[in-house]
Backbone of each chain as ProteinMPNN parsed JSONL, in Angstrom:
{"seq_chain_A": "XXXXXXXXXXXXXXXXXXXXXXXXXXXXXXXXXXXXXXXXXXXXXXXXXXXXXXXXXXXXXXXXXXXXXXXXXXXXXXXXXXXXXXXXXXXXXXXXXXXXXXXXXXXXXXXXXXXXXXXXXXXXXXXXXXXXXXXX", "coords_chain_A": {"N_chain_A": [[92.116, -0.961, 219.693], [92.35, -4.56, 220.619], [94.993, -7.142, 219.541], [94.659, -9.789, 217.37], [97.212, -12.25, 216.301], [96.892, -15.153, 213.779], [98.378, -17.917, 213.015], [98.538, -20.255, 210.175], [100.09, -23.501, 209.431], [98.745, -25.641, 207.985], [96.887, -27.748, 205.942], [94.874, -29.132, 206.138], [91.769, -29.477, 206.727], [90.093, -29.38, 209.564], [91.703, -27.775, 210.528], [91.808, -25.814, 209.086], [88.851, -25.427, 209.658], [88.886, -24.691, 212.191], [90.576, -22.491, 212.688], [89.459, -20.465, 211.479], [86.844, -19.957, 212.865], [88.08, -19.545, 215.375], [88.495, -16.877, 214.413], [86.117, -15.849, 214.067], [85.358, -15.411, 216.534], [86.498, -13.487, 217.718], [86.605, -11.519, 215.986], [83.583, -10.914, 216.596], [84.455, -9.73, 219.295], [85.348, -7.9, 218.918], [88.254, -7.519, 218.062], [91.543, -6.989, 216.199], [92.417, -8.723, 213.49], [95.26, -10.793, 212.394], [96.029, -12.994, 209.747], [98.177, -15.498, 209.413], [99.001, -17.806, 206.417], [100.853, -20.545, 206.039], [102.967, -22.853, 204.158], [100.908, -26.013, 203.41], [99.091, -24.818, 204.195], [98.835, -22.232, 202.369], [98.29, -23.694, 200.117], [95.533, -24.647, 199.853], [94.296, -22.187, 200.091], [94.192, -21.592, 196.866], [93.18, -20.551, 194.452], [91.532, -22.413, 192.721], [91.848, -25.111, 194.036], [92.2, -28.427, 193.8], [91.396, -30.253, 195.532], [89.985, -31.045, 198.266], [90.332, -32.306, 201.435], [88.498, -34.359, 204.058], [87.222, -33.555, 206.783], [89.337, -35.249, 209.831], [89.752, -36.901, 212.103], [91.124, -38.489, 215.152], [89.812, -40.004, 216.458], [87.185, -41.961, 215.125], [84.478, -41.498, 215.476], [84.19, -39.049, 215.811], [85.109, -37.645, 212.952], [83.107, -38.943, 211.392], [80.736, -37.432, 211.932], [81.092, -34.681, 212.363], [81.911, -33.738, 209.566], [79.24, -35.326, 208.321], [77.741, -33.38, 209.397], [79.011, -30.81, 207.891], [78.333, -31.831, 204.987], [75.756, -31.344, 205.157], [75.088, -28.674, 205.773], [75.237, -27.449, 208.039], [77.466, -26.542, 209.025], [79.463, -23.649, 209.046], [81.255, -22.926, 205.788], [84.906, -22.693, 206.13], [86.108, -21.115, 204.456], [83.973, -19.359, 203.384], [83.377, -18.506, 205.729], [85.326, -16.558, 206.699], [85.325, -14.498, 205.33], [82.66, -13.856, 204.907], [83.932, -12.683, 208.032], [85.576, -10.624, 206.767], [84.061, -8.912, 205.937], [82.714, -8.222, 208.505], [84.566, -6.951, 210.096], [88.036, -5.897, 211.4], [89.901, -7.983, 209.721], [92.479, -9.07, 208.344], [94.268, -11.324, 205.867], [96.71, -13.275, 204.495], [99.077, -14.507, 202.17], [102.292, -16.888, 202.882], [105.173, -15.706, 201.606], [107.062, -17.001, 200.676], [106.258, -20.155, 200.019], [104.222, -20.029, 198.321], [105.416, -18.831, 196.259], [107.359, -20.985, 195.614], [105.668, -22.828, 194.713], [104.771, -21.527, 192.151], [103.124, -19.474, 192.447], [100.466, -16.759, 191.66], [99.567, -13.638, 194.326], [96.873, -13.6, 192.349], [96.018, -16.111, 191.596], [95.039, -16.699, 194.172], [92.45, -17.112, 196.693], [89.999, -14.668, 196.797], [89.612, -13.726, 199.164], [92.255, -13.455, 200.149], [94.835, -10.723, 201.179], [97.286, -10.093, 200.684], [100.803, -11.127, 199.917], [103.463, -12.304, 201.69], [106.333, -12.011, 203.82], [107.623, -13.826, 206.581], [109.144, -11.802, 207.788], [107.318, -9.397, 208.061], [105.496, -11.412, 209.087], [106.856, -11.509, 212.113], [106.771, -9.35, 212.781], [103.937, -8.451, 212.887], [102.977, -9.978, 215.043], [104.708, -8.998, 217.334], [103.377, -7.01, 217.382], [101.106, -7.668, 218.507], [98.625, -8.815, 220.818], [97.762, -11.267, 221.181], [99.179, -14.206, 219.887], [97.933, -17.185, 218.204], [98.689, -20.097, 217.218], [97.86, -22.837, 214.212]], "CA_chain_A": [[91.582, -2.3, 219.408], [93.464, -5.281, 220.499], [94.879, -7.439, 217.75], [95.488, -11.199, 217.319], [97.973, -12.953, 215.299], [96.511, -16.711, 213.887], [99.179, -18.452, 211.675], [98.309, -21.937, 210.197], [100.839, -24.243, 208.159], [98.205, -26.92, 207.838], [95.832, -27.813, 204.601], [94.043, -29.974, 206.712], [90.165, -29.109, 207.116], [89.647, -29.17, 210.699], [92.422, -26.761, 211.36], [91.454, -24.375, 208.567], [87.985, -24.626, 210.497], [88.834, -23.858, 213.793], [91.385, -21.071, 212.773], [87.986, -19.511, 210.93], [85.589, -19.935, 214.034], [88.295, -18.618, 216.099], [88.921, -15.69, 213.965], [84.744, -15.418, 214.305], [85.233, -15.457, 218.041], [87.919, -12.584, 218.107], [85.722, -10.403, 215.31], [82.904, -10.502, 217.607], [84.641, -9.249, 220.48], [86.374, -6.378, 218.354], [89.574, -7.688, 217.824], [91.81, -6.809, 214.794], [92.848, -10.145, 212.985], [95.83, -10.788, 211.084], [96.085, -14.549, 209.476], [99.437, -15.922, 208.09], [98.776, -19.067, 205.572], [102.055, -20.823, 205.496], [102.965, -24.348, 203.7], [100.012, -26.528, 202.908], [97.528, -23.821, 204.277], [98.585, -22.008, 201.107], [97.562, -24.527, 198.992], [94.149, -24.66, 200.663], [93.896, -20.795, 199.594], [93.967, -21.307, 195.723], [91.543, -20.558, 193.697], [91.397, -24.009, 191.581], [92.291, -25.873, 194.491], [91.129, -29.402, 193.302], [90.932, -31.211, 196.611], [89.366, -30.722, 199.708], [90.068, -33.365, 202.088], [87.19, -34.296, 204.879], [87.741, -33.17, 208.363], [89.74, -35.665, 210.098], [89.515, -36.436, 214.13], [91.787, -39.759, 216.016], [87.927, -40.291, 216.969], [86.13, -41.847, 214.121], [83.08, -40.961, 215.567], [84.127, -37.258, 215.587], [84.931, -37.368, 211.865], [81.781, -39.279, 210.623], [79.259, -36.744, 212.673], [81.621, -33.34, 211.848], [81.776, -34.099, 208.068], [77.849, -35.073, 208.008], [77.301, -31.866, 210.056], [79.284, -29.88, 206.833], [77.715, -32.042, 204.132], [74.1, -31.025, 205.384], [75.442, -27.489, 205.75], [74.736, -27.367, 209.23], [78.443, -25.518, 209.516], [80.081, -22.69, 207.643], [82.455, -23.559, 205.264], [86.364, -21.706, 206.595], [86.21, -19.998, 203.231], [83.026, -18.527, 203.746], [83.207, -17.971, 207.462], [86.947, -16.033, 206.522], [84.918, -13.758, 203.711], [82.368, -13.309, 206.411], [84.82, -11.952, 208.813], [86.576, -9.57, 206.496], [82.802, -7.688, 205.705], [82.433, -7.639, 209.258], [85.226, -7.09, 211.256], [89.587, -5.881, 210.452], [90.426, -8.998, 209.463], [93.885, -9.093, 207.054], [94.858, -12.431, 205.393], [97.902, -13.248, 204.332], [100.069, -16.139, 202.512], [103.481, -16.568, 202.609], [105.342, -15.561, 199.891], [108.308, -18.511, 200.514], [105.626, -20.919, 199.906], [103.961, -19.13, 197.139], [106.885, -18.447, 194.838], [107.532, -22.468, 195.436], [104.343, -23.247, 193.948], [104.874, -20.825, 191.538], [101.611, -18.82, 192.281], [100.362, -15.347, 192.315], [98.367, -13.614, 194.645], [95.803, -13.466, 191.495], [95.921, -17.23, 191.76], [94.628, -16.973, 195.401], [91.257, -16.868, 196.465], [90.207, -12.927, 196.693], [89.691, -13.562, 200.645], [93.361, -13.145, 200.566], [94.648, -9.338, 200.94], [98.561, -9.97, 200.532], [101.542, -12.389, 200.017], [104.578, -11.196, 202.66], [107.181, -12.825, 204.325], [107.44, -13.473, 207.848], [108.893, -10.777, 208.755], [105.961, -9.44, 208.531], [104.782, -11.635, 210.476], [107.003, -11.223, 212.72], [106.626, -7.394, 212.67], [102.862, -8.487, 213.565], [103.573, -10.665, 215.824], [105.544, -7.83, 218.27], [102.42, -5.531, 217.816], [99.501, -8.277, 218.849], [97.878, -8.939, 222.228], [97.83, -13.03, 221.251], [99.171, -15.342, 218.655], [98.003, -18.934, 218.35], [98.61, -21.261, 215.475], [97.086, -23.875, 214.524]], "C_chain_A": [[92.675, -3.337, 219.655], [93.341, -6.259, 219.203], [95.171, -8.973, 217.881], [96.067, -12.134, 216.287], [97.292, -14.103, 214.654], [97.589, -17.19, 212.587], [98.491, -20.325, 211.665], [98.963, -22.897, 209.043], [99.882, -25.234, 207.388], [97.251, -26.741, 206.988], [94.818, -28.325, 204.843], [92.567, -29.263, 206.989], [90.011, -28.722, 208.033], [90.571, -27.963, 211.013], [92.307, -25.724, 210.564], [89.824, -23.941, 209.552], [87.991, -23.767, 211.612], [89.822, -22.383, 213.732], [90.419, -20.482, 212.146], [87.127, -19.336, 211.983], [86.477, -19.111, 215.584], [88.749, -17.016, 216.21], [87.467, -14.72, 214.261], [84.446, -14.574, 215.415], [86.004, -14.072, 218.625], [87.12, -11.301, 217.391], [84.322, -10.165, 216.592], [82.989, -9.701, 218.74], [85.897, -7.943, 220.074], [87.519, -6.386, 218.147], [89.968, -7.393, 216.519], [92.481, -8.098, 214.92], [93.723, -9.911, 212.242], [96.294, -12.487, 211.093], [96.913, -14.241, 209.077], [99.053, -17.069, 207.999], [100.281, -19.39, 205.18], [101.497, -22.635, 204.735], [101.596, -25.038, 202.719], [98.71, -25.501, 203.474], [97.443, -22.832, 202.978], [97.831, -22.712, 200.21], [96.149, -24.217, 198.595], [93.562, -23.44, 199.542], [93.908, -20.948, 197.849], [92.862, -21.376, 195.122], [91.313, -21.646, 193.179], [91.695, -25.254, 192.649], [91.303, -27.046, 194.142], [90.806, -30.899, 194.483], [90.899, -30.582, 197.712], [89.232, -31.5, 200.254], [88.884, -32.679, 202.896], [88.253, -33.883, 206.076], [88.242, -35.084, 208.889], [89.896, -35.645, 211.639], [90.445, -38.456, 214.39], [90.673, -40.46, 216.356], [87.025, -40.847, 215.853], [84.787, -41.625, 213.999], [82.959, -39.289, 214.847], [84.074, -37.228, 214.1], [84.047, -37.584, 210.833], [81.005, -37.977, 211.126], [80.132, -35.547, 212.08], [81.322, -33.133, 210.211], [80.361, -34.438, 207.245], [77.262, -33.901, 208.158], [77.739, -31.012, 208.68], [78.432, -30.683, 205.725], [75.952, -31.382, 204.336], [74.041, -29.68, 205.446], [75.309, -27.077, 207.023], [76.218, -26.013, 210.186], [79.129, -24.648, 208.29], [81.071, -23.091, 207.476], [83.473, -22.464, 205.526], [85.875, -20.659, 205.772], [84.958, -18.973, 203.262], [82.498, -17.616, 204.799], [84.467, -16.37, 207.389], [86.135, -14.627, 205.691], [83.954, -12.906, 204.998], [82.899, -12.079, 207.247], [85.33, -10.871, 208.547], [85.768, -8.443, 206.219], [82.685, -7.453, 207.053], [83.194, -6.684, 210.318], [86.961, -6.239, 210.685], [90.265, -6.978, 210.743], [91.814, -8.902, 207.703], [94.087, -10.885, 206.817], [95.767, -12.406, 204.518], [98.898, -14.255, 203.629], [101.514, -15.724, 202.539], [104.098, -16.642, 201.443], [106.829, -16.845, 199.577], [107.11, -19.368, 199.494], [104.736, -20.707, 198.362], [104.36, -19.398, 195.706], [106.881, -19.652, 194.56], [106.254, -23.383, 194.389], [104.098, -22.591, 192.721], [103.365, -20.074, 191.166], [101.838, -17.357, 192.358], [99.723, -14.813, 193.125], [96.89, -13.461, 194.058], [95.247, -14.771, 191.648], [95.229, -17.462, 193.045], [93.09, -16.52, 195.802], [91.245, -15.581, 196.821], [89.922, -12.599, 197.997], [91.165, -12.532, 201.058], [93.91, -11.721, 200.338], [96.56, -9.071, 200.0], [99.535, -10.968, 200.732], [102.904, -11.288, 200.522], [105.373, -12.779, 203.306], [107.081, -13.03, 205.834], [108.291, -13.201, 208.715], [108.487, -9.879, 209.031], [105.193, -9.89, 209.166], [105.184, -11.556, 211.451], [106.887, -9.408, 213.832], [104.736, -7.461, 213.488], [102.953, -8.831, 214.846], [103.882, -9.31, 217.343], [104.437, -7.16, 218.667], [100.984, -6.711, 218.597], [99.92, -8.65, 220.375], [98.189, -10.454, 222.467], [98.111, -13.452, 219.93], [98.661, -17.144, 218.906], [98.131, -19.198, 217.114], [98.488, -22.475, 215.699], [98.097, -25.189, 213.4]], "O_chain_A": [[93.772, -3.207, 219.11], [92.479, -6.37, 218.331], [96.084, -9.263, 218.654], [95.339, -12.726, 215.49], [96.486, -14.192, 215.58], [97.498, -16.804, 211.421], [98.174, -21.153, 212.52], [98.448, -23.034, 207.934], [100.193, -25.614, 206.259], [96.626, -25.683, 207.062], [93.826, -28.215, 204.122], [92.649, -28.256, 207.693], [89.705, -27.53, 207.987], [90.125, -27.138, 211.81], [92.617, -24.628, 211.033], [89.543, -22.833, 210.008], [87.455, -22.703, 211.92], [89.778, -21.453, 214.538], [90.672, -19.308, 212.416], [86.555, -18.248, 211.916], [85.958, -18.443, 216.479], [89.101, -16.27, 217.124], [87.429, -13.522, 214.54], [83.745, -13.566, 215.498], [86.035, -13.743, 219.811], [86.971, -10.241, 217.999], [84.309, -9.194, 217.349], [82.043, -9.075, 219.217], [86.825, -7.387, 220.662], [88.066, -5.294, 218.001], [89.126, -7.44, 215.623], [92.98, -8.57, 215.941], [93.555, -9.057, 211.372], [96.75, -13.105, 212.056], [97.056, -13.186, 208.459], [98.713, -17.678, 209.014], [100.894, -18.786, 204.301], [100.447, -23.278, 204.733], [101.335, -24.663, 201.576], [97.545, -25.577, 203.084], [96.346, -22.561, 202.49], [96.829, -22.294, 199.631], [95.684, -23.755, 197.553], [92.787, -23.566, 198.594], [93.373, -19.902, 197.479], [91.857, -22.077, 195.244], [90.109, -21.733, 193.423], [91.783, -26.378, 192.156], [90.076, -26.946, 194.128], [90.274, -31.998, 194.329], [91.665, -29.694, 198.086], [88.122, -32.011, 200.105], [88.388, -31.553, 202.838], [89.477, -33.893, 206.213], [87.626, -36.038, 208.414], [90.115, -34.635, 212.307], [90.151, -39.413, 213.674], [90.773, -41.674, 216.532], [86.033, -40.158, 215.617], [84.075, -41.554, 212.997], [82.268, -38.68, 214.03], [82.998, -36.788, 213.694], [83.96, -36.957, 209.777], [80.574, -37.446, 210.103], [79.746, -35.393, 210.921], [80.477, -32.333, 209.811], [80.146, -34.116, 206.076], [76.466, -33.383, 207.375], [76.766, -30.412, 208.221], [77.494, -29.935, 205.447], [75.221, -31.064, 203.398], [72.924, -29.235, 205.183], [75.252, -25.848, 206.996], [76.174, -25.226, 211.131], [79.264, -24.884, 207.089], [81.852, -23.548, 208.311], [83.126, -21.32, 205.234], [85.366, -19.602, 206.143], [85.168, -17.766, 203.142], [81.744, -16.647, 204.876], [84.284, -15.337, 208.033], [86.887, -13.654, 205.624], [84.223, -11.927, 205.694], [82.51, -10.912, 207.214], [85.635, -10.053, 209.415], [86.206, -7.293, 206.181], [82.492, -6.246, 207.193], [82.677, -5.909, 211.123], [87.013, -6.007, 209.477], [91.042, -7.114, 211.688], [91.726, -8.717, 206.489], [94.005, -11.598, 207.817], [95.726, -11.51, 203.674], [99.603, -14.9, 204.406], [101.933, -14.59, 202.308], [103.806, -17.345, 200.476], [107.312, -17.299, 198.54], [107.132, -19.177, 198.278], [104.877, -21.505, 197.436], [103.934, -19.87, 194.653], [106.5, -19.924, 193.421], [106.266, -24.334, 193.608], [103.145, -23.051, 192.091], [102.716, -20.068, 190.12], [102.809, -16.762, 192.826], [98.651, -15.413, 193.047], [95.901, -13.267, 194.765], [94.031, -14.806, 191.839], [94.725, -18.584, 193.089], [92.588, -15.575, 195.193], [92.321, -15.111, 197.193], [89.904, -11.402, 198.283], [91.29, -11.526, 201.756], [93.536, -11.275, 199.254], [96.905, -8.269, 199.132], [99.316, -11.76, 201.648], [103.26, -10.181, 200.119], [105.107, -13.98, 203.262], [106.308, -12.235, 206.368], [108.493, -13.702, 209.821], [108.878, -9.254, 210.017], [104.305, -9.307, 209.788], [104.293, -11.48, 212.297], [106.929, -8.843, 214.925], [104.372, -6.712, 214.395], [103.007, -7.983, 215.737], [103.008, -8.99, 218.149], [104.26, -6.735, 219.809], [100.007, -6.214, 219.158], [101.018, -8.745, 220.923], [98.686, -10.913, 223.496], [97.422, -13.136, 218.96], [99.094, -17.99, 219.689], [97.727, -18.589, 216.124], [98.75, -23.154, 216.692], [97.741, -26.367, 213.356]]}, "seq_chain_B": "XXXXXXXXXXXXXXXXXXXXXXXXXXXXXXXXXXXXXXXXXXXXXXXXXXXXXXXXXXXXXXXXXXXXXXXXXXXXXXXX", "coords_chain_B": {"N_chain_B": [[53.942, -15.243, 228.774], [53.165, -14.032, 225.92], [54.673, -11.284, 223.65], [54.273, -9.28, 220.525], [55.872, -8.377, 218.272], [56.962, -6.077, 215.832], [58.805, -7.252, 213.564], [61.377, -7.414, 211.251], [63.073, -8.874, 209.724], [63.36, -12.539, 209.94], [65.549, -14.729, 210.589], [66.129, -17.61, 210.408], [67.927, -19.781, 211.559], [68.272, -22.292, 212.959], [69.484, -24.77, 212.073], [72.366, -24.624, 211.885], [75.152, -24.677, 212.931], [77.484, -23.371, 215.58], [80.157, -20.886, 214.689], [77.826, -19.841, 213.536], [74.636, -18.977, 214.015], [74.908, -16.178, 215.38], [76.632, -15.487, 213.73], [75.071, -15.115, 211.435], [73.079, -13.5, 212.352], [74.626, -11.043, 212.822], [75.52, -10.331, 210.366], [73.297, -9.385, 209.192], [72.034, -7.636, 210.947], [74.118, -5.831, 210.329], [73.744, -4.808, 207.497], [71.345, -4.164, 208.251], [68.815, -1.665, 208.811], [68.666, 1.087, 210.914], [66.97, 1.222, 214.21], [64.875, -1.248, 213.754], [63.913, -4.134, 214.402], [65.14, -7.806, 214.463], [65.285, -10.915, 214.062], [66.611, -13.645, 215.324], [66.316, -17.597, 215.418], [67.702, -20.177, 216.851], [69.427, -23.505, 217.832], [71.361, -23.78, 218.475], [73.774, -24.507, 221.968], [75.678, -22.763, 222.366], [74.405, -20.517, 222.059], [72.628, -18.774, 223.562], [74.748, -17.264, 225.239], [76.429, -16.324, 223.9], [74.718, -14.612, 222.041], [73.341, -12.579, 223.556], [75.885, -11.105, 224.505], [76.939, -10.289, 222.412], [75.159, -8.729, 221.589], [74.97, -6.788, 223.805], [77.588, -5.607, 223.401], [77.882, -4.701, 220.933], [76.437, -2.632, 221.189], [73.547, -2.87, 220.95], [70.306, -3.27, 220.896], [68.689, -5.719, 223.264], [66.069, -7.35, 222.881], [64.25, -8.881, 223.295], [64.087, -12.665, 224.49], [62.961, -15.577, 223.728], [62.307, -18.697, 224.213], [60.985, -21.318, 222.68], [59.971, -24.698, 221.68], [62.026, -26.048, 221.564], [64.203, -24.288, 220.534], [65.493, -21.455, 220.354], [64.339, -17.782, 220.155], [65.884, -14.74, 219.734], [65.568, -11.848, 219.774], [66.595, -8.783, 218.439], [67.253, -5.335, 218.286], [68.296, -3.031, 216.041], [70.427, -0.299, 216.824], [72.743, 1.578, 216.263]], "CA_chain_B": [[52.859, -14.247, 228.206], [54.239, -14.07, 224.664], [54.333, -9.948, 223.179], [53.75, -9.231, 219.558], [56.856, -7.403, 217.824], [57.214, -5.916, 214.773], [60.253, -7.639, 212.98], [62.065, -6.701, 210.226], [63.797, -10.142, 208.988], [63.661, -13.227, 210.483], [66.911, -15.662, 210.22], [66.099, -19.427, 210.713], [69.706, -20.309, 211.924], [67.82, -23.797, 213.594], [70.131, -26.215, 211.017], [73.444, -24.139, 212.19], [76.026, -25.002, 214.633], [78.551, -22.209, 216.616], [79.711, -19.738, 215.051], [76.372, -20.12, 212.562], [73.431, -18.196, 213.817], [75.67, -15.618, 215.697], [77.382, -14.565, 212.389], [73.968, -14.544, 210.522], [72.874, -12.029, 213.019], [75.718, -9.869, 212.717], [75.741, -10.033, 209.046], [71.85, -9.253, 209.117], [71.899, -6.439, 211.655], [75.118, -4.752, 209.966], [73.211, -4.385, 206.433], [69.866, -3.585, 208.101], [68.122, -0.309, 208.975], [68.198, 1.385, 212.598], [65.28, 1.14, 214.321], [64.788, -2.324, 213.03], [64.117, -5.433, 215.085], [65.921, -8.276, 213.857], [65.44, -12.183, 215.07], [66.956, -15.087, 214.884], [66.247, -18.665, 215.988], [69.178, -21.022, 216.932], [68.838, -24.174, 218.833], [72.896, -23.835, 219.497], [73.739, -24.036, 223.009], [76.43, -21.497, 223.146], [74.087, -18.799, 221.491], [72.051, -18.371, 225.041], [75.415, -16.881, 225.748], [76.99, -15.314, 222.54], [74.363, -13.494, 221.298], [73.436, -11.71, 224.328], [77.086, -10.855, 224.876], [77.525, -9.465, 221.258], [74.159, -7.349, 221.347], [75.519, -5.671, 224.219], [79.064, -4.785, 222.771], [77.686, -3.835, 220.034], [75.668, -1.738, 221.914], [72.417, -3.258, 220.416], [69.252, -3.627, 221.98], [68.024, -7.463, 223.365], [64.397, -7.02, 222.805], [63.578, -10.262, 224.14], [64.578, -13.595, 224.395], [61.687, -16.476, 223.939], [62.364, -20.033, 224.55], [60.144, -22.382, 222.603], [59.869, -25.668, 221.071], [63.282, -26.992, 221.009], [64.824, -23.288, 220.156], [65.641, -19.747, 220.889], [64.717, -16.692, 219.497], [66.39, -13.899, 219.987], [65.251, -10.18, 219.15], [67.503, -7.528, 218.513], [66.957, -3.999, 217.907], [69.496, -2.452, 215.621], [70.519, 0.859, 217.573], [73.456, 2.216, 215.57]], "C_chain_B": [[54.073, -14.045, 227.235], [53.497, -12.376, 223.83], [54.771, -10.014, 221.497], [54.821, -8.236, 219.377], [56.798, -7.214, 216.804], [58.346, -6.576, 213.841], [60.345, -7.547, 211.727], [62.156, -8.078, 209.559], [63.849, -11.024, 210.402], [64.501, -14.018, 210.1], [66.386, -17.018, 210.794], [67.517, -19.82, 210.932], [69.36, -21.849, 212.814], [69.234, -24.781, 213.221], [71.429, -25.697, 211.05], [73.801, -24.215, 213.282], [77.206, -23.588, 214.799], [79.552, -22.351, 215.261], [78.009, -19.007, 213.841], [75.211, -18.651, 213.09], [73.787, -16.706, 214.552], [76.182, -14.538, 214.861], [76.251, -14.213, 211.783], [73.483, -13.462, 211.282], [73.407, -11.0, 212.624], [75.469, -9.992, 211.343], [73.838, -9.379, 208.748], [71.75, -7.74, 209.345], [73.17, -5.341, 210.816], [74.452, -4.555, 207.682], [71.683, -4.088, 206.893], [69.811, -2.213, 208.242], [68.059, -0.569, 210.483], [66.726, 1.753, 212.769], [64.319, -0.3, 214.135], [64.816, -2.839, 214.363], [64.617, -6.635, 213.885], [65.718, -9.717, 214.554], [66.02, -12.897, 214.546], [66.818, -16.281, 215.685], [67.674, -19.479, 215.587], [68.172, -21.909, 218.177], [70.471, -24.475, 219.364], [72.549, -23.298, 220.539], [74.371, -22.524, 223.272], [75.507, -19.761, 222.793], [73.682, -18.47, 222.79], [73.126, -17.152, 225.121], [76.272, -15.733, 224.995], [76.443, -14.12, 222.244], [73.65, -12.083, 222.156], [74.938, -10.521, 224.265], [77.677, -9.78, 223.608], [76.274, -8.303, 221.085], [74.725, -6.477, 222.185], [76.775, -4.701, 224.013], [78.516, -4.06, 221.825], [76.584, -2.456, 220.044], [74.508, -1.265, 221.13], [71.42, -3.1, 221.375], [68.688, -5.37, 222.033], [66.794, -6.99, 223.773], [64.08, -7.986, 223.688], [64.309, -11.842, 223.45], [63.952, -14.353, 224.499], [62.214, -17.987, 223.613], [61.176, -21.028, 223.706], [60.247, -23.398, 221.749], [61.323, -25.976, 220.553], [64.806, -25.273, 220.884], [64.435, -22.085, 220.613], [65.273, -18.983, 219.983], [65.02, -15.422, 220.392], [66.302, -12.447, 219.223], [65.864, -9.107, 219.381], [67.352, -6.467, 217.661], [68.087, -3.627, 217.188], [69.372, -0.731, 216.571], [71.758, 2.004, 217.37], [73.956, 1.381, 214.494]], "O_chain_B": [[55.283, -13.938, 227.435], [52.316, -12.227, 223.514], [55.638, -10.84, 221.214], [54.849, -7.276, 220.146], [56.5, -8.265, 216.238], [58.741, -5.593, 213.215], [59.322, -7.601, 211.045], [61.228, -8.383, 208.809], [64.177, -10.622, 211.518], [64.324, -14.216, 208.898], [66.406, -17.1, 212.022], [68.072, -20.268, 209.929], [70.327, -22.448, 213.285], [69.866, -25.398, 214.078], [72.063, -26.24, 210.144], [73.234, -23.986, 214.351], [77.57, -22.985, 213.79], [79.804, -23.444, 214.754], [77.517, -17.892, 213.664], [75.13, -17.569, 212.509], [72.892, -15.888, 214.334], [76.228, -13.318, 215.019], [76.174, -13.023, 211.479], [73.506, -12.371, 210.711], [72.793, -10.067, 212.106], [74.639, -9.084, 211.298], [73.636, -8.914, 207.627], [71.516, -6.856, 208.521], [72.987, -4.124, 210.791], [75.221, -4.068, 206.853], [70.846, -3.801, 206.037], [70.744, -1.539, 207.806], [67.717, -1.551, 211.142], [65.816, 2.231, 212.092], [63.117, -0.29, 214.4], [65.443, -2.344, 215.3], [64.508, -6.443, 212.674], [66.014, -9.707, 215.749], [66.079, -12.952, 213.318], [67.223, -16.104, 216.834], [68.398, -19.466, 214.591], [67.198, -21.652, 218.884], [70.782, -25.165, 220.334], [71.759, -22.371, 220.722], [73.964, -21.569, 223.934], [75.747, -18.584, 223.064], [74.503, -17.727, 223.326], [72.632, -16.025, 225.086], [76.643, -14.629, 225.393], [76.985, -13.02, 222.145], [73.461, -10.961, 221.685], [74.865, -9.32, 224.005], [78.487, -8.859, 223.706], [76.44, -7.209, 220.546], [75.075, -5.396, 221.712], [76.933, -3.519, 224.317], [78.625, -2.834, 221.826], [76.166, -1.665, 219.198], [74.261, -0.131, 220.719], [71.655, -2.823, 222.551], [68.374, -6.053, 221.058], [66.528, -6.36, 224.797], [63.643, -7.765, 224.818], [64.837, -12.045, 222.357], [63.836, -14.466, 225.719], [62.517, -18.186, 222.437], [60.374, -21.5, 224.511], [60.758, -22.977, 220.712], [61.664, -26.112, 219.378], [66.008, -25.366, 221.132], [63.37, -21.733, 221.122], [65.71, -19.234, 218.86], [64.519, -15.165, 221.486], [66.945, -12.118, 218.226], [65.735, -8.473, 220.428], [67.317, -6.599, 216.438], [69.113, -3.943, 217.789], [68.3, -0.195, 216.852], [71.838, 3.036, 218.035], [74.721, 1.851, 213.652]]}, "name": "protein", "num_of_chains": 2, "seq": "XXXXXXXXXXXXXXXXXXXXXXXXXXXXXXXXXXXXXXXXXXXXXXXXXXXXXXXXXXXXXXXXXXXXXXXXXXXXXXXXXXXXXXXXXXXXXXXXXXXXXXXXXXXXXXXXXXXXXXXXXXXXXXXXXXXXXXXXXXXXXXXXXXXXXXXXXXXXXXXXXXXXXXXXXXXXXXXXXXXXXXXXXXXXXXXXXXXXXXXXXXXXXXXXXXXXXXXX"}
């Protein structure tokens, strides 16, 4: 099975979506997945997290019409798409444990998507073994 | 000429955008029963293209593919 890396520092909405739709895109076509959640993409991952910015686009068109499109439900929410993925597909998620510790969280604290908190060199250790990394 | 299938579950995925009615499939077909037909309507473009593409990997059956009123359905046989 080939395998693909996706790391994402960012807390930001749009880039937790698209690293979920392209994790979709990779399960479909049999790929093994392994996510690293660094920085503010940790955050994202807590269970209590108490904000959820809107998707955000340079385009204010794009971000009015994307953001109506999720309010109406019209798209799956990351977190659900990610949960998704891990019933269908070998999908691993991952935060970092720098980032983590800093926040002073546990992985109990994290939503139960998540499988393990590692360093990266682990990810780098992934990294070596995959077909493709992108980050977002 | 429109043929008369048995189906198991139908998925309304209409009010879902990419990867939406795609995943409901797959999540449909991987808790159903073999032997099973299985549809879903989408009026996403990319499904035309997706969900073909994933019945055959998954080495499903594409029953049929019917075009009407704005949307697709798409009938898939579970086959393992």
């Amino acid at each position: 099975m080939s395998k693909l890396v996706l790391v994402c520092d960012s807390g930001a909405t749009d880039k937790l979506q698209t690293l979920a739709m392209v994790a979709s895109g990779a399960v479909t076509n049999d790929l093994e997945v392994f996510i690293f959640f660094m920085h503010d993409a940790v955050y994202a991952l807590k269970k209590d997290a108490s904000y959820e910015p809107d998707v955000t686009s340079i385009f204010p068109e794009v971000a009015e019409k994307v953001n109506q499109a999720r309010k109406e439900g019209k798209i799956v929410h990351w977190k659900e798409l990610l949960e998704d993925l891990k019933e269908l597909g070998d999908v691993k998620i991952n935060a970092c444990v720098q980032i983590t510790e800093i926040l002073g969280l546990k992985k109990e604290d994290l939503l139960p998507i998540v499988d393990d908190v590692v360093g990266v060199s682990t990810l780098a250790e992934q990294v070596m073994l995959a077909d493709r990394v992108i980050s977002f | 000429m429109s043929q008369d299938y048995i189906v198991e579950t139908v998925i309304d995925a209409r009010n879902s955008f990419c990867p939406g009615p795609l995943m409901e499939l797959i999540k449909t077909i991987k808790r159903g029963e073999l032997g099973k037909i299985y549809e879903v309507w989408s009026k996403d473009a990319g499904s035309i293209r997706d969900i073909p593409k994933w019945v055959e990997k998954a080495q499903h059956q594409m029953v049929d593919i019917i075009k009407e009123n704005g949307h697709t359905r798409f009938l898939v046989k579970k086959m393992r």
